[in-house]
Backbone as a printed PyTorch tensor [residue, N CA C, xyz], in Angstrom:
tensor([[[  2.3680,  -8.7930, -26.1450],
         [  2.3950, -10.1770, -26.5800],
         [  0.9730, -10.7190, -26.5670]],

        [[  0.4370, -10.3450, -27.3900],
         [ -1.1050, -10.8840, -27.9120],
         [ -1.4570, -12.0420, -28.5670]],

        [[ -0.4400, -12.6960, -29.4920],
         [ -0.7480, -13.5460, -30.2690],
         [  0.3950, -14.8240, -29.6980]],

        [[ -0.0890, -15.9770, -30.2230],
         [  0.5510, -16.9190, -30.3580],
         [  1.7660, -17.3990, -30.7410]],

        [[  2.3400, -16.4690, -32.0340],
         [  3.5240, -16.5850, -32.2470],
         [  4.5090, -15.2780, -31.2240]],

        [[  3.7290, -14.0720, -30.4740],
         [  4.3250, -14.0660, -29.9660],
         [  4.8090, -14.6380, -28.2850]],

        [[  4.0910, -15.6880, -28.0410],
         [  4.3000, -16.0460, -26.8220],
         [  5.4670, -17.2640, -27.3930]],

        [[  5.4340, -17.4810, -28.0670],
         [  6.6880, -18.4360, -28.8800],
         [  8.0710, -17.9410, -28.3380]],

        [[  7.8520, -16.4070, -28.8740],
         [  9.4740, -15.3880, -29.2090],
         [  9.8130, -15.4870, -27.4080]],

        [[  8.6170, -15.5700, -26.5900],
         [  9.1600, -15.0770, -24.9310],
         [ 10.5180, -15.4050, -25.0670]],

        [[ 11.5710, -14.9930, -24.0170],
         [ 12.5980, -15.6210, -23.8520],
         [ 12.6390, -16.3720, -22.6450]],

        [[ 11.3410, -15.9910, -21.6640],
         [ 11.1320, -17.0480, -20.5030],
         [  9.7540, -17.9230, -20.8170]],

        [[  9.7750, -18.8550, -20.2280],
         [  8.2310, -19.3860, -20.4030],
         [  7.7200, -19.0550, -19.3740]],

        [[  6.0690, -18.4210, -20.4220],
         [  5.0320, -18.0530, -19.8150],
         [  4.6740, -17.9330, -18.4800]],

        [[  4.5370, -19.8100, -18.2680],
         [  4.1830, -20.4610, -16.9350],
         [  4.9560, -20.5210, -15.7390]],

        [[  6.1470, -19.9490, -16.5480],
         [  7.0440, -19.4060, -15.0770],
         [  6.6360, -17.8920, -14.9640]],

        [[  6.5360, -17.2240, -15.2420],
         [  6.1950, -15.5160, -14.8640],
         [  5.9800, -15.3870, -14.3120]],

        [[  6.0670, -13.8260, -13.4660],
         [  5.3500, -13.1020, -12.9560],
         [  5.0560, -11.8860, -13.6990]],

        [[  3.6570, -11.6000, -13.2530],
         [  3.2360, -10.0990, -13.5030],
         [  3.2750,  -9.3910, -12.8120]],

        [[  3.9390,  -8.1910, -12.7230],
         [  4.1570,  -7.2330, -11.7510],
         [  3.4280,  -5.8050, -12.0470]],

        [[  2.2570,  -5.6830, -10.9100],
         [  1.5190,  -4.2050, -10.8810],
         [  2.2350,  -3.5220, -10.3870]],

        [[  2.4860,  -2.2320, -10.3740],
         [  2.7280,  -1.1400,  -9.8150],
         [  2.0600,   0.0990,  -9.5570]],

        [[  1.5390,   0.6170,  -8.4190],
         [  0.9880,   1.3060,  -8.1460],
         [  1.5700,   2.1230,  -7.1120]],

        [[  1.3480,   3.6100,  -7.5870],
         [  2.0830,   4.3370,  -6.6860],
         [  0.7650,   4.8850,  -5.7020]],

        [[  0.9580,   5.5200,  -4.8500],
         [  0.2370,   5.5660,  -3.4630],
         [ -0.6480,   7.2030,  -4.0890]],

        [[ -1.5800,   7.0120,  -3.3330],
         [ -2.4700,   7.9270,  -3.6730],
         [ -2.4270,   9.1750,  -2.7940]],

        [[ -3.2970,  10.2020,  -3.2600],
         [ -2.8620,  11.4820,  -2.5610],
         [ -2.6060,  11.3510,  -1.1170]],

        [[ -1.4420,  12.1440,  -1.1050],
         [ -1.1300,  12.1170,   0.2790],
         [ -1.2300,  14.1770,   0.9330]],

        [[ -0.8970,  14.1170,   1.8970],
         [ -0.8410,  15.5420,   2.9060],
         [ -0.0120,  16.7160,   2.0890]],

        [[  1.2120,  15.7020,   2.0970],
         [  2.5060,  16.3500,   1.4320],
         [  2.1490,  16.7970,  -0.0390]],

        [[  1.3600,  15.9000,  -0.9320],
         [  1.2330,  16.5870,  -2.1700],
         [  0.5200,  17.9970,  -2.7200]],

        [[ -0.6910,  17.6420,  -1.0750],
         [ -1.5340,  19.2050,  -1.0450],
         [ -0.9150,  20.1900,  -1.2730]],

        [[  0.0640,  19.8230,   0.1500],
         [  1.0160,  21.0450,   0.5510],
         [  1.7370,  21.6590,  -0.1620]],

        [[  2.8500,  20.6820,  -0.7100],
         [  3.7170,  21.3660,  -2.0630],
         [  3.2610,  21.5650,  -3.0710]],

        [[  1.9930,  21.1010,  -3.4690],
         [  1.4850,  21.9780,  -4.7420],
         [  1.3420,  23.1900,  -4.6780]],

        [[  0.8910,  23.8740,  -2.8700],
         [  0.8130,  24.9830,  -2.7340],
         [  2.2280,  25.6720,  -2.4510]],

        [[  2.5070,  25.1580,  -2.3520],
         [  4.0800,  25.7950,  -1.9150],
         [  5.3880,  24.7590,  -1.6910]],

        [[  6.0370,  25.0990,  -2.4530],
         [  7.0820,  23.8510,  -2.6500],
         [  7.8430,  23.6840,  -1.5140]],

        [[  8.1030,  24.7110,  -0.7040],
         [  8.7900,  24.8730,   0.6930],
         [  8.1110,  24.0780,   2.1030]],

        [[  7.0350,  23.6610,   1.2850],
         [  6.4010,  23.0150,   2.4080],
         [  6.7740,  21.5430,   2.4290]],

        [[  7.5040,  21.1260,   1.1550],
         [  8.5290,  19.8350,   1.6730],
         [  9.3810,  19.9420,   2.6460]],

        [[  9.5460,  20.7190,   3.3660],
         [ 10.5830,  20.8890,   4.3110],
         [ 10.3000,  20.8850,   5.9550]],

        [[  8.8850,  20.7710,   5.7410],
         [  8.2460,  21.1520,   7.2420],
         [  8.3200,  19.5920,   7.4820]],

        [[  8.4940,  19.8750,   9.0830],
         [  8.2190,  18.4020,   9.7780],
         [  6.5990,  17.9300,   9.9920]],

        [[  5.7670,  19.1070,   9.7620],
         [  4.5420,  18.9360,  10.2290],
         [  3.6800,  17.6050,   9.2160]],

        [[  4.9550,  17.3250,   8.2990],
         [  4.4780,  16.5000,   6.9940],
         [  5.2270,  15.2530,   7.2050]],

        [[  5.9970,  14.8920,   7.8690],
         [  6.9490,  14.0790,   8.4560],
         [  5.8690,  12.6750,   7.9620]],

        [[  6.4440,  11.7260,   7.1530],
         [  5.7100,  10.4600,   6.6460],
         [  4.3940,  10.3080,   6.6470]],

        [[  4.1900,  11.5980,   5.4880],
         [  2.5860,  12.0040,   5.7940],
         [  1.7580,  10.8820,   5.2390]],

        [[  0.2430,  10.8050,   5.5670],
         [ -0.3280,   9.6560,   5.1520],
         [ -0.9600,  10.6600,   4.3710]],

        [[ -2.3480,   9.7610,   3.9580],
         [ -3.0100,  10.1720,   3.4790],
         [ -4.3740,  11.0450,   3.3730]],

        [[ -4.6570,  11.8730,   2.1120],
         [ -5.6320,  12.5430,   2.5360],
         [ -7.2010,  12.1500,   2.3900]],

        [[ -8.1230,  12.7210,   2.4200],
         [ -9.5830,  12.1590,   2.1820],
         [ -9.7210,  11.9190,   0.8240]],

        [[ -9.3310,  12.8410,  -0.1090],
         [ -8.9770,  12.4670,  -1.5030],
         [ -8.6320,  10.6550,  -1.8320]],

        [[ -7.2450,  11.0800,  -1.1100],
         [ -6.2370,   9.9310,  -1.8970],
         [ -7.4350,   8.8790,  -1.4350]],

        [[ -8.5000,   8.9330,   0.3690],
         [ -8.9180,   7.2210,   0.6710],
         [ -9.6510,   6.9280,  -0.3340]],

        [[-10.4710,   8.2040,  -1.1260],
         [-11.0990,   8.1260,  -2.2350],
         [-10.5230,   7.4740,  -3.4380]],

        [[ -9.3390,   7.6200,  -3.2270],
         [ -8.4020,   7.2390,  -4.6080],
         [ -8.4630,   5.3380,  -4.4830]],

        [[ -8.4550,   5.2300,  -3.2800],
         [ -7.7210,   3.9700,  -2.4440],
         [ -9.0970,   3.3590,  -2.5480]],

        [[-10.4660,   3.8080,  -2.4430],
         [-11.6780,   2.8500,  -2.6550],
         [-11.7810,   2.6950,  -3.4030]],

        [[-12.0050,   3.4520,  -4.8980],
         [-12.1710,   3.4020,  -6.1850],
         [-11.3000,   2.1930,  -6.9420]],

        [[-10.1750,   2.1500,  -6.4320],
         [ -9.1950,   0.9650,  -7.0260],
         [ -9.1580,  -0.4100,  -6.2420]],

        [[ -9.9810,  -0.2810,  -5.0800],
         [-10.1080,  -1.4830,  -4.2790],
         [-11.4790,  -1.9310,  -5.4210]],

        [[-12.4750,  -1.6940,  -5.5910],
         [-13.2270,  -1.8280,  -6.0500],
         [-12.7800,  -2.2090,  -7.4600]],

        [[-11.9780,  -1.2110,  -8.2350],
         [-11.9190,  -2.2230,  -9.5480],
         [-10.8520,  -3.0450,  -9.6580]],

        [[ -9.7200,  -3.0240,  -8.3350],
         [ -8.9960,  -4.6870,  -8.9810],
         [-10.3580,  -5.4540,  -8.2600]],

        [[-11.3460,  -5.3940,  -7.3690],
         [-11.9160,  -6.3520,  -7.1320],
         [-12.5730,  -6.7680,  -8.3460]],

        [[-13.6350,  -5.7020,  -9.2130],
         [-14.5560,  -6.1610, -10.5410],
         [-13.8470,  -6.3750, -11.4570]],

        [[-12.5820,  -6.7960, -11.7020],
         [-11.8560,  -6.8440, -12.9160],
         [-11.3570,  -8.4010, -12.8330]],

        [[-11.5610,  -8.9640, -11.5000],
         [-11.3040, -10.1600, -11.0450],
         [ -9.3120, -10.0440, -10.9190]],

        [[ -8.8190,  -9.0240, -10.8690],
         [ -7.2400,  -9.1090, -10.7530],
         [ -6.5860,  -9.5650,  -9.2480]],

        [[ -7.7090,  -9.1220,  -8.0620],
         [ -7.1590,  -9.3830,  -7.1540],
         [ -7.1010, -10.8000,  -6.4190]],

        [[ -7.8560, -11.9650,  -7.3550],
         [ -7.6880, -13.2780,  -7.5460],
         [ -5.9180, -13.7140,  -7.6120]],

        [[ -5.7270, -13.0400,  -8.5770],
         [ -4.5000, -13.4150,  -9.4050],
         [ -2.9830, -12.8270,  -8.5040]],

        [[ -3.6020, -11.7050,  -7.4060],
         [ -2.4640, -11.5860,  -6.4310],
         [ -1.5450, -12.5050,  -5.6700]],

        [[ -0.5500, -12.5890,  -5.8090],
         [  0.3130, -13.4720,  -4.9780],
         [  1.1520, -12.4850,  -3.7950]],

        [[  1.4400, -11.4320,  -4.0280],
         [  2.5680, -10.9330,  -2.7030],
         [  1.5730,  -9.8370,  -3.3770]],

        [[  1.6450,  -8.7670,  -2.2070],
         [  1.6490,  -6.8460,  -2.3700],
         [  3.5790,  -6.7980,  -1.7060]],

        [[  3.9200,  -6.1500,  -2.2290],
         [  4.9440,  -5.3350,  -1.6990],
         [  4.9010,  -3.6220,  -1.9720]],

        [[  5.2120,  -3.1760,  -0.2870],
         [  4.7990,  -1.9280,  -0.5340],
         [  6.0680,  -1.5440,   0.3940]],

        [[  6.5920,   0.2080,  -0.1610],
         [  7.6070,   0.8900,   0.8620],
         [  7.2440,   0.9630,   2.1340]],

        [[  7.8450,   1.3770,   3.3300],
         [  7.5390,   0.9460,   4.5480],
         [  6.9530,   2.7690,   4.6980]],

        [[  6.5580,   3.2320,   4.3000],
         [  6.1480,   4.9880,   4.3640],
         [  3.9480,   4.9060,   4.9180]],

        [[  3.6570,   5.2230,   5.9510],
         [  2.3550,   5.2390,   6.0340],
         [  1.3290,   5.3700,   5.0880]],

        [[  1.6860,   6.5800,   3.8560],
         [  0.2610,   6.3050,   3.1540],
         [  1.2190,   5.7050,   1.7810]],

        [[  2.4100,   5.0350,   1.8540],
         [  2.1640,   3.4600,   0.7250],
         [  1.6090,   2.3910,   1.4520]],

        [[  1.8380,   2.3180,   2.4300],
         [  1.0930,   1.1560,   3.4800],
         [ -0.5810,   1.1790,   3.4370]],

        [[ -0.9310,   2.5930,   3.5420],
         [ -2.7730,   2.5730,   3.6160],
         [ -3.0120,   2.4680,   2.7180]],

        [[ -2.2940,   2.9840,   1.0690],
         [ -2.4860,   2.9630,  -0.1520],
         [ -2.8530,   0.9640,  -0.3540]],

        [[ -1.5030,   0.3370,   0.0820],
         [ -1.3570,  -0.9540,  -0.1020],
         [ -2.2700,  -1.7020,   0.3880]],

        [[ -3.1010,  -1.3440,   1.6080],
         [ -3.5760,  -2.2400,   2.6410],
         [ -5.6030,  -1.6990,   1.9420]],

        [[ -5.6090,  -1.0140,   1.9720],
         [ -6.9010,  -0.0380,   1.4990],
         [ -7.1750,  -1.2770,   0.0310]],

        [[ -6.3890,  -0.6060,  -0.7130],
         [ -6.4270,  -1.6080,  -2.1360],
         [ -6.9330,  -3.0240,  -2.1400]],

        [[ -5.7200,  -3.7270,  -1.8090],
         [ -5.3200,  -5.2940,  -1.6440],
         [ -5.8400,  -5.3580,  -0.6930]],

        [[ -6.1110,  -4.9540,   0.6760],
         [ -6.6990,  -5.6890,   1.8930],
         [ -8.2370,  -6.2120,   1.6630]],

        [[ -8.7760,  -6.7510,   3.0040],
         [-10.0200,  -7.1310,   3.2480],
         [-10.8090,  -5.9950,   3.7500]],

        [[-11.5950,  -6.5420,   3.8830],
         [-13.2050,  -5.5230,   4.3090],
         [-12.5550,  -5.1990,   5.2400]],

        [[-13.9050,  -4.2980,   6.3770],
         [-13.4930,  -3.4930,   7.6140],
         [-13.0850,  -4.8150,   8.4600]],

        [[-12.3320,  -4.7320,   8.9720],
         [-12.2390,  -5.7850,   9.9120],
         [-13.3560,  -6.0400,  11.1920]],

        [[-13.4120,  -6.9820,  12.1050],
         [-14.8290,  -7.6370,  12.3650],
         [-13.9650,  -8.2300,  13.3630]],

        [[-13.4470,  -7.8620,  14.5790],
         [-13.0390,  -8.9250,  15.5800],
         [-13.8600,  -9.9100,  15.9730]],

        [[-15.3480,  -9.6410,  15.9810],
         [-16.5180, -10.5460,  16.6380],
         [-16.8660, -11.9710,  15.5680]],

        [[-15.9950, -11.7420,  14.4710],
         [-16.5320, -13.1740,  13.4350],
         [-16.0550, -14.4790,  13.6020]],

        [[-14.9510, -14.2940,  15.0320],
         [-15.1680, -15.6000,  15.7600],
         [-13.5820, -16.4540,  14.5800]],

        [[-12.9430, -15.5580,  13.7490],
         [-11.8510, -16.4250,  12.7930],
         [-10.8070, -14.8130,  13.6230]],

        [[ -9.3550, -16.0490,  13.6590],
         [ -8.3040, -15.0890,  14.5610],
         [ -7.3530, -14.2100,  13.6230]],

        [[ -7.4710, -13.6980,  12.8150],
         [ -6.7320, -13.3860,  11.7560],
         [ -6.5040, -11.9080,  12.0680]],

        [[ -4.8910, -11.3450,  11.5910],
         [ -3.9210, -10.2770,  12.4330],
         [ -5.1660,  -9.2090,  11.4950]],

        [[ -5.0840,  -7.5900,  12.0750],
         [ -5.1830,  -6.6220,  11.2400],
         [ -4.4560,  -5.8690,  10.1470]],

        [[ -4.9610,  -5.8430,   8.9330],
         [ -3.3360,  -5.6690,   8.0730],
         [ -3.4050,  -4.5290,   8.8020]],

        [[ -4.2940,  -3.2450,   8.7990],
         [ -4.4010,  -2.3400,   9.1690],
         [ -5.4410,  -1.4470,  10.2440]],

        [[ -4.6970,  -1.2950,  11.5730],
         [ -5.3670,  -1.1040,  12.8180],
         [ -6.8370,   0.6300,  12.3100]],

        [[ -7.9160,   0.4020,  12.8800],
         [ -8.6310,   1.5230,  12.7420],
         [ -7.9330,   3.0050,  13.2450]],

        [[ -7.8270,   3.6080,  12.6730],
         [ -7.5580,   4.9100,  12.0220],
         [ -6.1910,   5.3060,  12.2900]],

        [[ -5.3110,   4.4680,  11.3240],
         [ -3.9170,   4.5830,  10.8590],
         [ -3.5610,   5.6110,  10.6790]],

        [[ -2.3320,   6.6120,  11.1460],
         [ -2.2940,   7.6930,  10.7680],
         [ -3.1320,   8.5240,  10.4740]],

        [[ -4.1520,   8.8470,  12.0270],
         [ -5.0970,   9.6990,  12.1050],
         [ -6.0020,   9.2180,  10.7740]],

        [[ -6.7150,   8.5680,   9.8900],
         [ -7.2190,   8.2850,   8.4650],
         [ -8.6990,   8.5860,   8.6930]],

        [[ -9.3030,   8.3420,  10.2730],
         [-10.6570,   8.0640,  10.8800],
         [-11.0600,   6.8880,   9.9570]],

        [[-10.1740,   5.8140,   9.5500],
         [-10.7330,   5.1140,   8.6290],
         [-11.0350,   3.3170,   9.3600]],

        [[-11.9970,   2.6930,   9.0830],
         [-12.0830,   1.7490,   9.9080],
         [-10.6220,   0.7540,   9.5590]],

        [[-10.5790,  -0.0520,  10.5270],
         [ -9.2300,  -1.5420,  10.5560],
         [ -9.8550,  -2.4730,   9.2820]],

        [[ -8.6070,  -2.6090,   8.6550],
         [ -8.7580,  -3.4050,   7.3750],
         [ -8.3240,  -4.6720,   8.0520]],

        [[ -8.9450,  -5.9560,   7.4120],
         [ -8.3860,  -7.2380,   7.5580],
         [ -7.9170,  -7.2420,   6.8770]],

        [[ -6.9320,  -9.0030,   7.4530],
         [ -5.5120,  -9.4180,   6.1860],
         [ -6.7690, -11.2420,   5.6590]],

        [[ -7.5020, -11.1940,   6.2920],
         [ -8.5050, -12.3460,   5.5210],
         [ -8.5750, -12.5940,   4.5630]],

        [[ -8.2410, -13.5180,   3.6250],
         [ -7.9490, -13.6110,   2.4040],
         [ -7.1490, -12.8880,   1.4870]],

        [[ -6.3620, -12.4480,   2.2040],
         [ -5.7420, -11.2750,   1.1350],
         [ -4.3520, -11.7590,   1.1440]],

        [[ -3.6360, -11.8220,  -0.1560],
         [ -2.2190, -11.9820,  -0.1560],
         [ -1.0250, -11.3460,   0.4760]],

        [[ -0.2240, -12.2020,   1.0110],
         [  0.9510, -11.6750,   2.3930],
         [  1.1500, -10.0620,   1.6460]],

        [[  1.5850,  -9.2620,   2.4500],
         [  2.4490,  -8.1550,   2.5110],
         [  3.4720,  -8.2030,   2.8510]],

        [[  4.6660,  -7.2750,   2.0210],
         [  6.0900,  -6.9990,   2.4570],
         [  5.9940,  -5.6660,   2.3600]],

        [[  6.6990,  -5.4270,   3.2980],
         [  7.5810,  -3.8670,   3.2860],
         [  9.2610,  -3.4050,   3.1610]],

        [[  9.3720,  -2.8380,   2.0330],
         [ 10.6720,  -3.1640,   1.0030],
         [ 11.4110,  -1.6870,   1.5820]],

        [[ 12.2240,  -1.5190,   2.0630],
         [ 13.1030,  -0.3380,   2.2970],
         [ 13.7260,   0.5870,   0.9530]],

        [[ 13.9750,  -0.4500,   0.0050],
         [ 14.2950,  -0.2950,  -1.0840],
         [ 13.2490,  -0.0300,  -1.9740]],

        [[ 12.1350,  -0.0960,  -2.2050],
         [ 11.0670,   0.3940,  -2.8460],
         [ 10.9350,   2.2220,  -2.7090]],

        [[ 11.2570,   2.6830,  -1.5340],
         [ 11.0940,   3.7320,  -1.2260],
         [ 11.2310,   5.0880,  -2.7230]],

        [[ 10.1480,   5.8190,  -3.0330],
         [ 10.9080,   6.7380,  -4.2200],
         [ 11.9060,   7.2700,  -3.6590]],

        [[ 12.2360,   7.9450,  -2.7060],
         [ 13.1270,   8.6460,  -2.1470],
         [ 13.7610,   8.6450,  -0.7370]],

        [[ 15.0300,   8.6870,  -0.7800],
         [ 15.6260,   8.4390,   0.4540],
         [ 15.8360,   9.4680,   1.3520]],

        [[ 15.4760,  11.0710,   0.7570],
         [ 16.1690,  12.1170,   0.5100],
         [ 15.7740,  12.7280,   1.6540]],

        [[ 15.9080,  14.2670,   1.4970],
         [ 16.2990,  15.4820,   2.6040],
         [ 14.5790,  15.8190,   3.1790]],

        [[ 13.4480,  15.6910,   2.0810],
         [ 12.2560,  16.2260,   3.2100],
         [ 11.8320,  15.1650,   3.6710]],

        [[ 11.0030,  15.8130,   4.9950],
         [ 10.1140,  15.0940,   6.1520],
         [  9.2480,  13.9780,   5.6640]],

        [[  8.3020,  14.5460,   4.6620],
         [  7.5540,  13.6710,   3.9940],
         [  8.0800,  12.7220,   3.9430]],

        [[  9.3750,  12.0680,   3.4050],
         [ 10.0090,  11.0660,   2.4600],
         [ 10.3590,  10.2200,   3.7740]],

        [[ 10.4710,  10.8110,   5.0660],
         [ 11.1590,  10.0910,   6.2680],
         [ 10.5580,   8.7440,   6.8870]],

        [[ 10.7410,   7.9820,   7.5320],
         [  9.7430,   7.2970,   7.8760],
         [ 10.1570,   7.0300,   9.3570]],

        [[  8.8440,   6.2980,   9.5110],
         [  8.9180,   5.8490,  11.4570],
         [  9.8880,   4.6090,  11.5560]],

        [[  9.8740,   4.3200,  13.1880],
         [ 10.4900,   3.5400,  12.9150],
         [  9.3530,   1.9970,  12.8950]],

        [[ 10.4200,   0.8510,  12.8390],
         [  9.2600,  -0.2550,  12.5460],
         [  8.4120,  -0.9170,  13.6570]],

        [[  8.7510,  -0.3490,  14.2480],
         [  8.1700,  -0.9170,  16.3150],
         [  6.7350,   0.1820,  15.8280]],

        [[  6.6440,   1.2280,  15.6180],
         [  6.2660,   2.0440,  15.5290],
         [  4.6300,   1.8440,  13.9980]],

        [[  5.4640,   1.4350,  13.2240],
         [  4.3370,   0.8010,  12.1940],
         [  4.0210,  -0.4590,  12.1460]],

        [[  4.3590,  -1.2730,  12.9300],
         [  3.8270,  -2.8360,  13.6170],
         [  2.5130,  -2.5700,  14.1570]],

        [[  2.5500,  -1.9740,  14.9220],
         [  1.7060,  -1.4820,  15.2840],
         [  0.3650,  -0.8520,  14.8180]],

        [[  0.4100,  -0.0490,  13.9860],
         [ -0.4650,   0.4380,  13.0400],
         [ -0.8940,  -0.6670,  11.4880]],

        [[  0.1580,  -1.2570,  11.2970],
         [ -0.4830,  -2.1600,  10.2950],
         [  0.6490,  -3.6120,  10.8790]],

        [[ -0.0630,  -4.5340,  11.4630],
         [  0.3280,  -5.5890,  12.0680],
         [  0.4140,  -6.6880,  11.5310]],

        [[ -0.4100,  -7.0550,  10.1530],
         [ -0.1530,  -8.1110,   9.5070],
         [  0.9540,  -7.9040,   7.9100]],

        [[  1.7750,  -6.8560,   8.1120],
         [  2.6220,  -6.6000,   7.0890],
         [  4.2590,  -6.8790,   7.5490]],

        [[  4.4960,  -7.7100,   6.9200],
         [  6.2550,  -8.3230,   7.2630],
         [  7.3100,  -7.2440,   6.8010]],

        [[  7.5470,  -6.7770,   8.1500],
         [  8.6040,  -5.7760,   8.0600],
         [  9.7200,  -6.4130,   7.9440]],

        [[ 10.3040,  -7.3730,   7.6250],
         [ 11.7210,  -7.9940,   7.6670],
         [ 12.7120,  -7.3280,   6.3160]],

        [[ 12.0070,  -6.2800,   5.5600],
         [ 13.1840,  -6.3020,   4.5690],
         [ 13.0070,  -4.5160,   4.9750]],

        [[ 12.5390,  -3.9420,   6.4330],
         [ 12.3550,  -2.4630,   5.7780],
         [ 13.1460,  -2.2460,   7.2740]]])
């Protein structure tokens, strides 16, 4: 919908919308693994694997261009599955800088320093639009480890400024 007559045809108006991004989570443990061997969905050693050095690579590169594209202005909610690396994926992206306890402003950590082993510094939630964690977002509910998740006492903890109430 580029033109004028077609913002006419909408069947909702405009100024009510939402735009909805979707982004799926960047390399994770599990994808290494089963690329090498598909049987390795099955190991627990992958159990709600996060992410790898790759994927944080994946996860800076796109923090950086919704920042230069000016999109992350235009954020109102992130909603992300309650699974560790959609959470670092989510929080990496959309979050704030390294977090800074000493800057003297009291604001939660979306994400505590080195989340699921990541060695990656604590992201702030400082300016950054609320987080949800959707149970129902999940791709899969299914039979491997990977797909499993912790429980939520358990990822409160690790990312503290994300509202677990729907996961």
């Amino acid at each position: 919908m580029d033109s004028a007559a077609d913002h006419a045809l909408a069947l909702y108006p405009l100024h009510r919308s939402k735009t909805l991004h979707v982004v799926r989570h960047a390399q994770g443990y599990h994808n290494v693994a089963g690329e090498k061997d598909p049987e390795a969905f099955l190991s627990y050693d992958l159990l709600d694997a996060s992410l790898t050095p790759l994927g944080w690579e994946q996860v800076d590169n796109l923090h950086k261009r919704v920042r230069a594209t000016g999109l992350f202005k235009k954020i109102e909610l992130v909603i992300t599955s309650p699974l560790t690396r959609t959470m670092q994926t989510a929080a990496g992206v959309f979050g704030g800088d390294s977090y800074n306890d000493g800057n003297g402003i009291n604001v939660h950590q979306l994400m505590v320093q080195n989340a699921g082993n990541s060695g990656r510094p604590a992201i702030s939630s400082l300016n950054c639009p609320p987080f949800l964690a959707v149970e129902l977002c999940r791709e899969r509910l299914g039979v491997h480890p990977c797909d499993k998740r912790r429980t939520v006492s358990e990822y409160n903890l690790l990312f503290p400024a994300i509202d677990f109430s729907l996961a």
